[in-house]
Backbone as a chain_set.jsonl record, in Angstrom:
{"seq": "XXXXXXXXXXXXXXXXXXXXXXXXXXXXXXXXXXXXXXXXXXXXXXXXXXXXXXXXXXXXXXXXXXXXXXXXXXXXXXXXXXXXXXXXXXXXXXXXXXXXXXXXXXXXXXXXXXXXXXXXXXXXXXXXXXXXXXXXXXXXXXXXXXXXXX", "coords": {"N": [[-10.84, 5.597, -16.047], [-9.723, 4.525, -12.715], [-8.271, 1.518, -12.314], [-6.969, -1.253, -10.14], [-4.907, -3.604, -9.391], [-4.221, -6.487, -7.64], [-2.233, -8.064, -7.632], [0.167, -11.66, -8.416], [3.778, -11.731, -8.457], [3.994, -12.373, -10.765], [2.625, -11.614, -12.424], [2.244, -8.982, -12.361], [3.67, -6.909, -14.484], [1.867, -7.613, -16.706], [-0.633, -7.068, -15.765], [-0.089, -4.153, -15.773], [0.854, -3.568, -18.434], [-2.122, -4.207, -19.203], [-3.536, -2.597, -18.779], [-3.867, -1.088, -15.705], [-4.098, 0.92, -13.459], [-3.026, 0.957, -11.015], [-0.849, -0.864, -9.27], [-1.057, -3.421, -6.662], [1.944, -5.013, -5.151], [3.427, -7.153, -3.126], [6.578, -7.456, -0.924], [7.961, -9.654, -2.157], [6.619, -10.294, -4.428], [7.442, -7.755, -5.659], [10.111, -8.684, -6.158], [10.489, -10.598, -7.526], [8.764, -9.828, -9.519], [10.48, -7.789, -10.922], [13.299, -8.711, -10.571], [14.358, -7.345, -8.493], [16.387, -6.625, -5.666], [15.913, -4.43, -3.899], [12.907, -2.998, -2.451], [11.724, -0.681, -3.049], [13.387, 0.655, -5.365], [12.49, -1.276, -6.951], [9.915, -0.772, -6.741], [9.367, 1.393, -7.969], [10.526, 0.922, -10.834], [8.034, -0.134, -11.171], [6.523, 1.515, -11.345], [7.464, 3.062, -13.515], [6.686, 1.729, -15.746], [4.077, 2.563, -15.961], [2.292, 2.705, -14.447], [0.774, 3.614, -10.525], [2.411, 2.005, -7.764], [1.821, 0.295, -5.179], [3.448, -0.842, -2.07], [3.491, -3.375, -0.226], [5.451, -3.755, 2.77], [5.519, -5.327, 5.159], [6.564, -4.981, 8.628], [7.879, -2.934, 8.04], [5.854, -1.209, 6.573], [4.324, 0.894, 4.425], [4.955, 1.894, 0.691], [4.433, 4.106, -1.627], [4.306, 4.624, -4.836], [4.614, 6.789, -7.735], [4.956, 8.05, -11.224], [6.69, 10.398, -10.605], [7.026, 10.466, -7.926], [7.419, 9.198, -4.088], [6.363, 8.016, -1.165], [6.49, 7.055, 2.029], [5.117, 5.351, 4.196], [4.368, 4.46, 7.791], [4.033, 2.548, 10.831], [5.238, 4.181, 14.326], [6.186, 1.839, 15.486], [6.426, -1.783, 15.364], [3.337, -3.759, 14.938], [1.728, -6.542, 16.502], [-0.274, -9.279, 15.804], [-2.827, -10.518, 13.588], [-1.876, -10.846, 10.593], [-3.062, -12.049, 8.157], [-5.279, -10.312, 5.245], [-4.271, -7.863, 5.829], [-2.679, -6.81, 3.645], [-5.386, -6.737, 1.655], [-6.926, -4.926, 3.097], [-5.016, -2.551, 2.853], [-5.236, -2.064, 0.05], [-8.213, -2.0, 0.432], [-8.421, 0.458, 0.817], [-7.155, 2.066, -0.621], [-8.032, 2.168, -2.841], [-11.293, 3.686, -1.934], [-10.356, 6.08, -1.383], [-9.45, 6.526, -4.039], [-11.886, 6.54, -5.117], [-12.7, 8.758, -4.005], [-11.778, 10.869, -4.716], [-8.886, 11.34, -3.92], [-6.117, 12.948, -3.973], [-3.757, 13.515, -2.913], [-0.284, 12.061, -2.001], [0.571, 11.408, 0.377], [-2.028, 11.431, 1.806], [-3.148, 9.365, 1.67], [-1.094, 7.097, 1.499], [-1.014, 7.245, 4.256], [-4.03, 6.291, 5.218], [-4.062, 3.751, 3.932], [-2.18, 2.632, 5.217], [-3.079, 3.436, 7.65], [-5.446, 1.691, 7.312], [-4.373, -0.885, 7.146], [-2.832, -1.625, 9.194], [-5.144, -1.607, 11.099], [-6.418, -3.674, 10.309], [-4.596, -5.772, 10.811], [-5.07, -5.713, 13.773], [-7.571, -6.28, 14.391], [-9.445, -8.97, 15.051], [-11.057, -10.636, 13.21], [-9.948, -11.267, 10.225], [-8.971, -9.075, 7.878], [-11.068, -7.33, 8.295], [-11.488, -3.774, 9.558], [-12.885, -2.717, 11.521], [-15.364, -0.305, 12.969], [-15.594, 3.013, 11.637], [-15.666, 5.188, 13.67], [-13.98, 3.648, 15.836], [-12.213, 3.589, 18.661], [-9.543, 2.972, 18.424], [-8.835, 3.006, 15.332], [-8.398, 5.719, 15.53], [-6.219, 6.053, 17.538], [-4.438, 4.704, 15.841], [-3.613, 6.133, 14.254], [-2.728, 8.36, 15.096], [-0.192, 7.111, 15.144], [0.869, 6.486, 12.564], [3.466, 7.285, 10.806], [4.296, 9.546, 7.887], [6.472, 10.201, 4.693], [8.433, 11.827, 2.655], [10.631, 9.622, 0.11], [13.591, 9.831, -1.291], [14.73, 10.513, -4.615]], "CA": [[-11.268, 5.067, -14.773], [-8.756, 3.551, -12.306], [-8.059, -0.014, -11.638], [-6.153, -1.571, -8.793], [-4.486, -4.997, -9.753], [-3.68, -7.05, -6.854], [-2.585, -10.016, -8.128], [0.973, -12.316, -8.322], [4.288, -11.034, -8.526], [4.506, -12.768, -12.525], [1.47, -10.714, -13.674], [2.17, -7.029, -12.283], [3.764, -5.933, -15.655], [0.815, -7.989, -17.775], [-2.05, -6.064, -15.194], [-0.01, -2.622, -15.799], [0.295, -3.426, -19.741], [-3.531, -4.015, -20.023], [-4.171, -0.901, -18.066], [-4.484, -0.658, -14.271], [-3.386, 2.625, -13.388], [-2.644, 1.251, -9.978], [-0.638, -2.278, -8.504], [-0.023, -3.517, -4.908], [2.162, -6.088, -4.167], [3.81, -6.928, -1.454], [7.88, -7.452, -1.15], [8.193, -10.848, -2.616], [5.808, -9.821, -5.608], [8.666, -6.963, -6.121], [11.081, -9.029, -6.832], [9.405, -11.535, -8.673], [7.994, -8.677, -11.111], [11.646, -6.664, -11.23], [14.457, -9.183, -10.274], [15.461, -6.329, -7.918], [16.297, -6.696, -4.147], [15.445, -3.25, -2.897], [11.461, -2.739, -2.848], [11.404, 0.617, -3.401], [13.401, 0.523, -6.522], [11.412, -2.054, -7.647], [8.253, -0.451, -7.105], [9.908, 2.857, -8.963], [10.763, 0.619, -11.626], [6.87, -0.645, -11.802], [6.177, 3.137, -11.614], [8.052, 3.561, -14.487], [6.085, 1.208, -16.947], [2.839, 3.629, -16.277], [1.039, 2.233, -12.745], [1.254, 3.556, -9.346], [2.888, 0.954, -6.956], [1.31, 0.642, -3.611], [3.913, -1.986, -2.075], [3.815, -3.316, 1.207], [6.367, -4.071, 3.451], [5.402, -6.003, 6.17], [6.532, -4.298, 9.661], [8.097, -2.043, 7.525], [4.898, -0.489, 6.326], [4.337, 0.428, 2.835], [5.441, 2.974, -0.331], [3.401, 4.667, -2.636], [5.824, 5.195, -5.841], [4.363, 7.005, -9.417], [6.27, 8.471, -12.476], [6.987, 11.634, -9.863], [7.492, 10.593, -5.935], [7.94, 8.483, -3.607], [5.951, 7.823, -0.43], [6.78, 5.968, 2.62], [3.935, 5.44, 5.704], [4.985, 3.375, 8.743], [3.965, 2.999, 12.54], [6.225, 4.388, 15.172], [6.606, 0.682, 15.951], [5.444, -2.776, 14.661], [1.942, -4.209, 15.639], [1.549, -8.098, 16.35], [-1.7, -9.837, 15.483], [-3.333, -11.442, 12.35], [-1.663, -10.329, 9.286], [-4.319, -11.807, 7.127], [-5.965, -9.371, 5.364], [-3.718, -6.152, 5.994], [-2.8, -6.358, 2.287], [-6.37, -6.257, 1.124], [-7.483, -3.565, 3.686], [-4.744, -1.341, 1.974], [-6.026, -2.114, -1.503], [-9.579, -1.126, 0.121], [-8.372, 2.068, 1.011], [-6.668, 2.962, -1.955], [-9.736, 2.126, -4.021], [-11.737, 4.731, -1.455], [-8.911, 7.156, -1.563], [-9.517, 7.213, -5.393], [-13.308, 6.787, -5.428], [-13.357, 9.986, -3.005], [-10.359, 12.162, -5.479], [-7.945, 12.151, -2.974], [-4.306, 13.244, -5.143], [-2.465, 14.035, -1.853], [-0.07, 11.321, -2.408], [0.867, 11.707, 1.722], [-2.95, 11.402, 2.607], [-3.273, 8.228, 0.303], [-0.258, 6.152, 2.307], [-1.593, 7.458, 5.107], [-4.983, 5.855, 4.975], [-3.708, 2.865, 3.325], [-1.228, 1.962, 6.63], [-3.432, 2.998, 8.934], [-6.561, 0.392, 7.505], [-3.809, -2.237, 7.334], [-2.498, -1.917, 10.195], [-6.053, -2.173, 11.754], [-6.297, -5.323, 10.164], [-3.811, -6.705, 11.775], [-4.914, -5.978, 15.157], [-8.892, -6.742, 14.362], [-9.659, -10.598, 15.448], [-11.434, -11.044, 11.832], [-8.426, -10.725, 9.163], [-9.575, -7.887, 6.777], [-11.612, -6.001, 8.453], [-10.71, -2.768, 10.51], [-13.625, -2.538, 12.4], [-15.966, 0.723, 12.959], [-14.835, 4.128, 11.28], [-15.427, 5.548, 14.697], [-13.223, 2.71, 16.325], [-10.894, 4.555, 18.738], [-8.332, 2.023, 17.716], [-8.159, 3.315, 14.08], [-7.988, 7.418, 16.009], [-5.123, 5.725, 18.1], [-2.873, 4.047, 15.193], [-3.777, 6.895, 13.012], [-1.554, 8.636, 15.148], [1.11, 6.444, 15.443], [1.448, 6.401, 11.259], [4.046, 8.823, 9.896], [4.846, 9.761, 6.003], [7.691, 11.115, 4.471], [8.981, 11.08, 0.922], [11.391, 9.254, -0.251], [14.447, 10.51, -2.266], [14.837, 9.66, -6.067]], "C": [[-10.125, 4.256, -14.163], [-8.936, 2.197, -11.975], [-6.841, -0.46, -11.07], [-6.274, -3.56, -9.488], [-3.472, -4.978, -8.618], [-3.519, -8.278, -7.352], [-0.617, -10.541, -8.075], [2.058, -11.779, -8.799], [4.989, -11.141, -10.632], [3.53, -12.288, -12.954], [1.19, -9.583, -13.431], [2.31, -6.682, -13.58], [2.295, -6.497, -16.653], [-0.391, -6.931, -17.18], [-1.328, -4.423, -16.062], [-0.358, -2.607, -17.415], [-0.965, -3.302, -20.113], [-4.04, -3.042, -19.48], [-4.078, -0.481, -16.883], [-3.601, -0.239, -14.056], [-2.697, 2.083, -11.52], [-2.283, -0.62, -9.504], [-0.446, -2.302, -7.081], [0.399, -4.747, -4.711], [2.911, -5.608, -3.125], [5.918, -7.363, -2.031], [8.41, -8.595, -1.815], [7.507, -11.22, -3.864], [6.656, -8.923, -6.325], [9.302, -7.563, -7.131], [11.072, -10.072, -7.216], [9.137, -10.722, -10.017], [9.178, -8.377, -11.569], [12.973, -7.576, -11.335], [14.969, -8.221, -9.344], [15.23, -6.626, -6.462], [15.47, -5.981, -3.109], [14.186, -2.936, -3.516], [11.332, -1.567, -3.547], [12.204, 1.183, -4.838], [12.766, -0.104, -7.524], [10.212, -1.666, -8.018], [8.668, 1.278, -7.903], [9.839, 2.082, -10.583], [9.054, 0.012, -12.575], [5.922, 0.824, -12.02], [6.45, 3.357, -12.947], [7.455, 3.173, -16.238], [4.073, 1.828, -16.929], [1.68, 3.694, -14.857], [1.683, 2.739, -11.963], [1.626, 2.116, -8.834], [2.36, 0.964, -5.602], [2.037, -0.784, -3.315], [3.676, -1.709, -0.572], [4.611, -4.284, 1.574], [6.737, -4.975, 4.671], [5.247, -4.918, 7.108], [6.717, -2.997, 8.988], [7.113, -0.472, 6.943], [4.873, -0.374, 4.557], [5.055, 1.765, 1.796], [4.55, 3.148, -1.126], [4.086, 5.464, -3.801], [4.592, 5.538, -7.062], [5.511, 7.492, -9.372], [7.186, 9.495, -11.426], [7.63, 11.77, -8.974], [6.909, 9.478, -5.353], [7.52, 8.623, -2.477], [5.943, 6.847, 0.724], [5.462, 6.211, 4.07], [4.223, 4.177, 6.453], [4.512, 3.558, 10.209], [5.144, 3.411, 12.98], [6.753, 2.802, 15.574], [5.56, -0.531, 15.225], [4.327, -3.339, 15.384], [2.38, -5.932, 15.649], [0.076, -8.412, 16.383], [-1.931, -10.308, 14.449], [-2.937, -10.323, 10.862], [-2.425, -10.545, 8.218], [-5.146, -11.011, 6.725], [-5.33, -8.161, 5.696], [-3.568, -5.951, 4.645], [-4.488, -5.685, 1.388], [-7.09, -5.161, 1.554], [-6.966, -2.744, 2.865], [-5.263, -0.943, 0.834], [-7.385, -1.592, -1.182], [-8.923, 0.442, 0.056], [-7.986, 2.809, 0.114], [-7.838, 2.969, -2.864], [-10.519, 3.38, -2.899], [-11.31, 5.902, -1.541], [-9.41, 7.691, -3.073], [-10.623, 7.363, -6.214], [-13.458, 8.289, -5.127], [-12.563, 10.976, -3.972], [-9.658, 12.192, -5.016], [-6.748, 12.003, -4.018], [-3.305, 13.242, -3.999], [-1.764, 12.329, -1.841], [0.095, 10.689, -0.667], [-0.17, 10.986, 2.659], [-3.728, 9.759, 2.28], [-2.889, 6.763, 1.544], [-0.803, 6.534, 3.726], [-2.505, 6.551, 5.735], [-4.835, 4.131, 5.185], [-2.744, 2.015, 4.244], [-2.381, 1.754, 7.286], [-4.995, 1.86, 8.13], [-5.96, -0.852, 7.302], [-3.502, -2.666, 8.651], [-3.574, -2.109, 11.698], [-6.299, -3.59, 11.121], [-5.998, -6.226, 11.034], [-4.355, -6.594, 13.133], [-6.596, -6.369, 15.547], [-8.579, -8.389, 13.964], [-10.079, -11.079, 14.005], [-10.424, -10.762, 10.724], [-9.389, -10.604, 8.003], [-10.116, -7.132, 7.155], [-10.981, -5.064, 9.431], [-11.683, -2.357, 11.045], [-14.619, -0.815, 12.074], [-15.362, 2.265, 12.577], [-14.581, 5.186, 12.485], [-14.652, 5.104, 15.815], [-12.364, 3.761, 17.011], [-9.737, 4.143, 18.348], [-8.07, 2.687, 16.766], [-7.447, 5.003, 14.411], [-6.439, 7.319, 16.643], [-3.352, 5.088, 17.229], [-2.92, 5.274, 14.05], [-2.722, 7.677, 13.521], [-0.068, 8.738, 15.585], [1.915, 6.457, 14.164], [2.317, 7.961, 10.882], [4.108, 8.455, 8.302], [5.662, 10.624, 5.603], [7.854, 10.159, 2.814], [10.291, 10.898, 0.936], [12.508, 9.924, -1.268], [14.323, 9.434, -3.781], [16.132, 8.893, -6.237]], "O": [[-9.555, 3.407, -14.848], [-9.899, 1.871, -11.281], [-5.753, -0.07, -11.493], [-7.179, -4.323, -9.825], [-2.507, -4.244, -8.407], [-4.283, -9.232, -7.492], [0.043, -9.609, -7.617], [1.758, -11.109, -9.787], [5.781, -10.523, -11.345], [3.394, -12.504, -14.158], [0.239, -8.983, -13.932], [1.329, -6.158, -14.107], [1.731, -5.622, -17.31], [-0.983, -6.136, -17.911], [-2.021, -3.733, -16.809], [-1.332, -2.009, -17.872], [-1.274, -2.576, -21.059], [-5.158, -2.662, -19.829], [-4.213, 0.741, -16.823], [-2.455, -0.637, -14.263], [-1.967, 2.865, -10.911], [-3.169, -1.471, -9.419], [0.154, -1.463, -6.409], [-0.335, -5.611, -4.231], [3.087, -4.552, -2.518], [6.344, -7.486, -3.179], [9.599, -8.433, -2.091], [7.723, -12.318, -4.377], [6.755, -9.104, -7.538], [9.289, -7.354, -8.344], [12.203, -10.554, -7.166], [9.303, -11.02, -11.2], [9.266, -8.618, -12.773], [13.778, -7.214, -12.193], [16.199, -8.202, -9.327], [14.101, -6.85, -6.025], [14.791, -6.33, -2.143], [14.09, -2.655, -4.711], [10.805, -1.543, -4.659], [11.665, 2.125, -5.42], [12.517, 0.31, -8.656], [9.555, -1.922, -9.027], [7.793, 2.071, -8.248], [9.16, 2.617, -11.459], [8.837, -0.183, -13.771], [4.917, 1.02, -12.703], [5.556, 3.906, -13.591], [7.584, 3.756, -17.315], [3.161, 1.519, -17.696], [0.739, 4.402, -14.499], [2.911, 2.713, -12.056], [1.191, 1.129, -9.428], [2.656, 1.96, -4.942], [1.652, -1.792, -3.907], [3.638, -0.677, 0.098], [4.666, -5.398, 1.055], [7.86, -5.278, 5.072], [4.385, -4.049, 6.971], [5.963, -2.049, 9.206], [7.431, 0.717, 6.9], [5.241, -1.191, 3.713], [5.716, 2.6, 2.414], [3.779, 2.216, -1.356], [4.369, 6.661, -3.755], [3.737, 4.687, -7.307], [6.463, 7.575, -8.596], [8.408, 9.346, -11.468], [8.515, 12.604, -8.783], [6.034, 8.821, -5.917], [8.15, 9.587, -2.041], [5.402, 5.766, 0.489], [5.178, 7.256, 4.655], [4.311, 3.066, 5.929], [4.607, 4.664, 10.741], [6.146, 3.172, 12.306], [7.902, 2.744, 16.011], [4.436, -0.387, 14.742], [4.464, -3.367, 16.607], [3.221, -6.426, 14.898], [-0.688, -7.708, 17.042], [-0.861, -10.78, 14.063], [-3.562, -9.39, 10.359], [-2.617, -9.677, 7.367], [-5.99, -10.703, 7.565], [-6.147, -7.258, 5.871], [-4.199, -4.999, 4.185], [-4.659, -4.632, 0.776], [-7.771, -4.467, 0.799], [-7.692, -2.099, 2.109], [-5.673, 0.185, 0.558], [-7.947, -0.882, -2.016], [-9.095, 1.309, -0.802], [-8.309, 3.985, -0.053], [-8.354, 3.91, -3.467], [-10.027, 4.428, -3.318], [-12.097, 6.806, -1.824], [-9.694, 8.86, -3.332], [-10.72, 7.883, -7.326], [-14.18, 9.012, -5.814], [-12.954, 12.134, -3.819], [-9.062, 13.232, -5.296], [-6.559, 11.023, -4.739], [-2.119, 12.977, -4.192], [-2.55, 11.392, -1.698], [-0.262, 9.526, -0.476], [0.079, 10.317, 3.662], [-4.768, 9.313, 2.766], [-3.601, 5.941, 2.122], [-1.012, 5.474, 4.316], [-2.089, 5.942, 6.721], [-5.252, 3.431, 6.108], [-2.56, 0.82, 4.017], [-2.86, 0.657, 7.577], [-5.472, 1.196, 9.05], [-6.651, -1.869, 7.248], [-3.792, -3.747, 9.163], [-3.245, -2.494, 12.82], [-6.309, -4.57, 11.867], [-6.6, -7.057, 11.714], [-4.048, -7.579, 13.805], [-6.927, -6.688, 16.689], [-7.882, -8.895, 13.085], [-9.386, -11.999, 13.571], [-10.285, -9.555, 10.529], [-10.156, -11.371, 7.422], [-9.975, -6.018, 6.65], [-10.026, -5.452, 10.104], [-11.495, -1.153, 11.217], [-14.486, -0.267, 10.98], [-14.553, 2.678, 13.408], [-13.604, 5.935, 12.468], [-14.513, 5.873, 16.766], [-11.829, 4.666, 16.37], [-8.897, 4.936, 17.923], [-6.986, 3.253, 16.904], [-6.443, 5.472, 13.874], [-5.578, 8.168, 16.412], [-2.16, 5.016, 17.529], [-2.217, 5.212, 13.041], [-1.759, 7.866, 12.778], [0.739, 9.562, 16.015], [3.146, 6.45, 14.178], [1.969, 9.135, 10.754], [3.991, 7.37, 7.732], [5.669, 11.769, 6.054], [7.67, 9.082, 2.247], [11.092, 11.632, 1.515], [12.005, 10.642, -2.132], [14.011, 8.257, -3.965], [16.328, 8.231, -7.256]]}, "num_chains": 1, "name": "protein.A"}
């Protein structure tokens, strides 16, 4: 069964050791966990001890690294509004994502931007409002994804 450990950037490797198939921090959790500058090595490197990485980036958007590949999802441009709460939206979505089966690693980061990046622009920090929201139809397709090289 998967588990999703969101938690501080000094207890990613302890969550991955006791099991959870899946971490998210954020860029300052990176390199806290790794000593390493560049996120996306970092979150390769937390790939590497057995957990996906779901890191986020800020404007940047986020990565979605296992043992395999390398996932990047980003708006065409950055949003302004209440960042509170975009991290935990992603973490919902990845937990839905992996309640529902989804494997597409593409359709995953996908998801996982666009209910952060409603976050941010919903007045309540965390939620993303109505699944019919045209807002979420509108940033959904503003998000691209592309993989990353090894």
């Amino acid at each position: 069964m998967p588990a999703i450990a969101d938690v501080p950037g000094s207890l990613l490797r302890s969550a991955i050791d006791a099991g959870a198939s899946h971490v998210k921090p954020n860029r300052a959790e990176l390199a806290e966990a790794t000593g390493m500058a560049d996120p996306v090595a970092a979150a390769r490197s937390l790939a590497g001890r057995g957990a996906t990485a779901l890191a986020s980036l800020d404007a940047e958007g986020l990565v979605l690294v296992d043992e395999r590949r390398a996932v990047a999802a980003a708006l065409d441009r950055p949003l302004e509004g209440n960042t509170t709460g975009a991290g935990d939206a992603a973490v919902a979505a990845l937990a839905a994502c992996l309640a529902e089966g989804e494997a597409d690693p593409h359709a995953i980061a996908h998801r996982c931007a666009l209910w952060s990046a409603a976050a941010v622009l919903h007045p309540l920090a965390g939620s993303i409002g109505a699944p019919d929201d045209p807002v979420l139809a509108a940033l959904a397709e503003r998000i691209r994804t592309r993989d990353l090289e090894a």
